[in-house]
C-alpha positions, -999 to +999 in steps of 0.1 A: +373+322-067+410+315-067+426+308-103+439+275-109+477+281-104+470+295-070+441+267-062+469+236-075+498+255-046+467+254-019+461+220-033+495+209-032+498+222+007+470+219+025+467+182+045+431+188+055+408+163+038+376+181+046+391+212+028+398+191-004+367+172-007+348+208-003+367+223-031+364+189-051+323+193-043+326+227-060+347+220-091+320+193-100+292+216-089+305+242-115+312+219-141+280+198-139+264+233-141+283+243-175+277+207-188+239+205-179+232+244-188+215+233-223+192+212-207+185+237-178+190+210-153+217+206-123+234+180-106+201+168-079+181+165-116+211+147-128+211+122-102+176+116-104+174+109-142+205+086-135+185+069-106+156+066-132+177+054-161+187+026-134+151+016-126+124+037-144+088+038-125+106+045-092+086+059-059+098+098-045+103+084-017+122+055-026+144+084-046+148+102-020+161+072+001+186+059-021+205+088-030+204+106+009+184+132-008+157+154+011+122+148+000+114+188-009+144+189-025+134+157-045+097+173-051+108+207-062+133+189-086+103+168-098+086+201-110+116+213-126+117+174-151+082+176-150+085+212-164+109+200-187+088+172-201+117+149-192+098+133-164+062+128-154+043+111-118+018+088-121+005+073-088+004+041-077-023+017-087-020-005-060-009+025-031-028+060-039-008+075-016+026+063-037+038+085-070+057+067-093+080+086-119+088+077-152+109+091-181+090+111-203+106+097-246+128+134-241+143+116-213+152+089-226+171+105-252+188+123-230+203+089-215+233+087-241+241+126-231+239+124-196+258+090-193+288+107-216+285+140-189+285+117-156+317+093-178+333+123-190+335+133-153+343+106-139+372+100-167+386+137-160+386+134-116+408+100-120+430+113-150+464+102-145+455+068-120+475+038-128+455+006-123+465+004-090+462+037-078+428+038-093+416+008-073+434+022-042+419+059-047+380+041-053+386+025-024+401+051-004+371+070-015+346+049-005+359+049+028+354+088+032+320+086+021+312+057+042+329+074+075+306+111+058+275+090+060+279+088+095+278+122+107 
């Protein structure tokens, strides 16, 4: 891994938006990673408490759809909550075939901490945006990940 005075020069010169995004994707990899250590959790069992925090008593599937995520990897991160005793399944009254998940009362305390990780985050990536350039950079954002969804 380059250090950080060498990776803000390659930063600072390359023009290839692909390249930047990937080494984007890996700075948050490796800090969600530090932040979530404690908790022995990652970023895919980040997003799902988030999703859950959102709308607790969600399907897998339904999961899996909203956030583009595979459905193993959604099931083996299931185990991992599950193992955790931050999450558990319950199925479906109405549907057998349907598993519902809900937070677990150690997952919902872990709301405050995991909403302060995924702000604290946030706050650190757009450190240094004006109002304006913060609205253009969400924006100009959005638009990769629209054009990424494609693919």
């Amino acid at each position: 891994m380059m250090n950080e005075e060498t990776a803000i020069k390659w930063i600072e010169d390359i023009d290839i938006v692909a390249a930047m995004i990937s080494y984007t994707y890996r700075s948050v990899q490796k800090h969600f990673a530090k932040e979530l250590a404690q908790y022995h959790i990652g970023w895919g069992h980040f997003a799902i408490l988030m999703s859950l925090y959102d709308q607790d008593g969600r399907s897998q599937d339904s999961l899996a759809q909203s956030k583009g995520f595979d459905k193993t990897m959604i099931a083996k991160s299931i185990l991992r909550l599950e193992k955790e005793g931050i999450v558990y399944r319950k199925i479906d009254q109405e549907d057998k075939r349907i598993k519902r998940l809900y937070l677990t009362e150690k997952g919902r305390k872990l709301r405050p901490e995991m909403e302060r990780i995924g702000f604290e985050l946030n706050a650190l990536l757009l450190k240094g945006f004006n109002s304006d350039e913060l609205s253009s950079a969400i924006e100009s954002v959005r638009k990769i990940a629209l054009n990424a969804a494609k693919l």
